[in-house]
C-alpha positions, 0 to 999 in steps of 0.5 A: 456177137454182131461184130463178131459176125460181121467181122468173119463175113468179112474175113470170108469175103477176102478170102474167097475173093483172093482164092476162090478159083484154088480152092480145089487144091487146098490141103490141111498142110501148114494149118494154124492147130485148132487148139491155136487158131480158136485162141486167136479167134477169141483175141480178134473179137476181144480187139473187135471189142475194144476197137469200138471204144471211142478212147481206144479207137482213137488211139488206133486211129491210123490202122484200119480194121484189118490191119489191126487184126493182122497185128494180132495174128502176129502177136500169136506168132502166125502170118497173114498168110497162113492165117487166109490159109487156115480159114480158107481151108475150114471154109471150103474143105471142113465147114462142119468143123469150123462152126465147131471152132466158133462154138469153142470161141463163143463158149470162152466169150461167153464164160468171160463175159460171165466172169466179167460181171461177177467180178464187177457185181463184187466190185460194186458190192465192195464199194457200196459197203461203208463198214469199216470195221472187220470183217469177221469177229470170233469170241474168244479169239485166238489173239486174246482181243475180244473186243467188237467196238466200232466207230465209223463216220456217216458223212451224208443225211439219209437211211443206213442199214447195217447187215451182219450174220451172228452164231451164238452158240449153246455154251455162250454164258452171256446174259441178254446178249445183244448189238449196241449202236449210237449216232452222235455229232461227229464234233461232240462225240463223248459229250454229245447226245447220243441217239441209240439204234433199235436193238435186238437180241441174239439168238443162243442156237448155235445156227447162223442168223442174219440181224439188221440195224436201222439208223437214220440221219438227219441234217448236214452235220457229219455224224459218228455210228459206234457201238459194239456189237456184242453186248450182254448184261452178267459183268464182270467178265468172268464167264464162257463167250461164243459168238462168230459174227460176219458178212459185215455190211453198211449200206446208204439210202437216200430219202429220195430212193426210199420214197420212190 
């Protein structure tokens, strides 16, 4: 916000030296609308914004300031002229109103700004999660596949967390329901041993529940995380099943950042 009010200051000073001995016969005729002029507003402090960027600033680096606000004013379909008369007459004539129009365009900064991050929040939440999997599994599915295998590589040594919400409801018959998960080497995977993850058993209350599986690897030999994460004891299949499960994550730790 700083630049921003650097750039009014200097916005004002040109146009009080270029006028300041008319301002008496200002009028509100010719004026850019409100409604205009605030969107303008926001796009010369976003254009501020991106001009203090070394990249950007370097590709514009034959403009000065100025000028590349005036290029904005004409992409809005307005001159230079009339955008020096719309502020002059705010300035002089209806100060009041103009911090009311500073107001709008910091409001719209400030849900963009708040956007901004969000989304790069769910970017980064995005990129972090290494499940490679579906991201939501319902049995009996519609499509007749009520399989919940998965088979992901783990690539480096450390803690991995994999995170998801499980419903078993009251109707599901199943017997000891539970995830099943094991790491192996990734160049032995059916004959290798296997090292199977700490499990844990659903919960048959129809109400979502949160469940973690804890897996460590260890040494610089590429591993396989496989399993299935709906498992039970009563076979064959001939049985009621009900079971959503979501919000599928897996997450990696190194040593390091635990021991800190």
């Amino acid at each position: 916000m700083i630049r921003f009010a650097f750039l009014i200051l200097i916005m004002f000073s040109i146009i009080m030296g270029s006028c300041s001995g008319r301002k008496n016969k200002l009028d509100n005729k010719n004026l850019i609308p409100e409604k205009e002029l605030v969107s303008l507003l926001t796009d010369i402090h976003i254009a501020d914004g991106l001009l203090s960027l070394p990249k950007i600033n370097s590709w514009y680096s034959y403009l000065d300031s100025i000028a590349s606000y005036y290029q904005v004013i004409e992409k809005h379909g307005y001159t230079k002229e009339m955008m020096d008369r719309t502020m002059k007459y705010y300035f002089f004539k209806n100060p009041k109103r103009l911090n009311k129009i500073y107001d709008q365009v910091l409001g719209i900064l400030s849900k963009m700004e708040s956007r901004i991050e969000k989304e790069s929040i769910i970017e980064q939440a995005r990129i972090s999660n290494l499940w490679r999997g579906k991201g939501f599994y319902s049995i009996p599915s519609i499509s007749g596949n009520d399989s919940t295998m998965f088979d992901i590589s783990l690539y480096r040594p450390g803690y991995y967390t994999l995170s998801f919400s499980a419903t078993l409801f009251p109707d599901d018959q199943s017997i000891n329901p539970r995830p099943i998960a094991y790491s192996t080497s990734a160049d032995s995977i059916e004959t290798g041993k296997r090292q199977y993850i700490k499990s844990i058993k659903y919960i048959k209350d129809g109400r979502p529940h949160t469940y973690n599986l804890f897996i460590t690897v260890s040494g610089n030999i590429i591993r396989r995380l496989r399993g299935i994460l709906y498992d039970f004891d009563n076979r064959p299949y001939g049985i009621e099943k009900h079971i959503n499960i979501e919000n599928l994550s897996l997450t990696y730790s190194t040593y390091s950042s635990l021991a800190v």
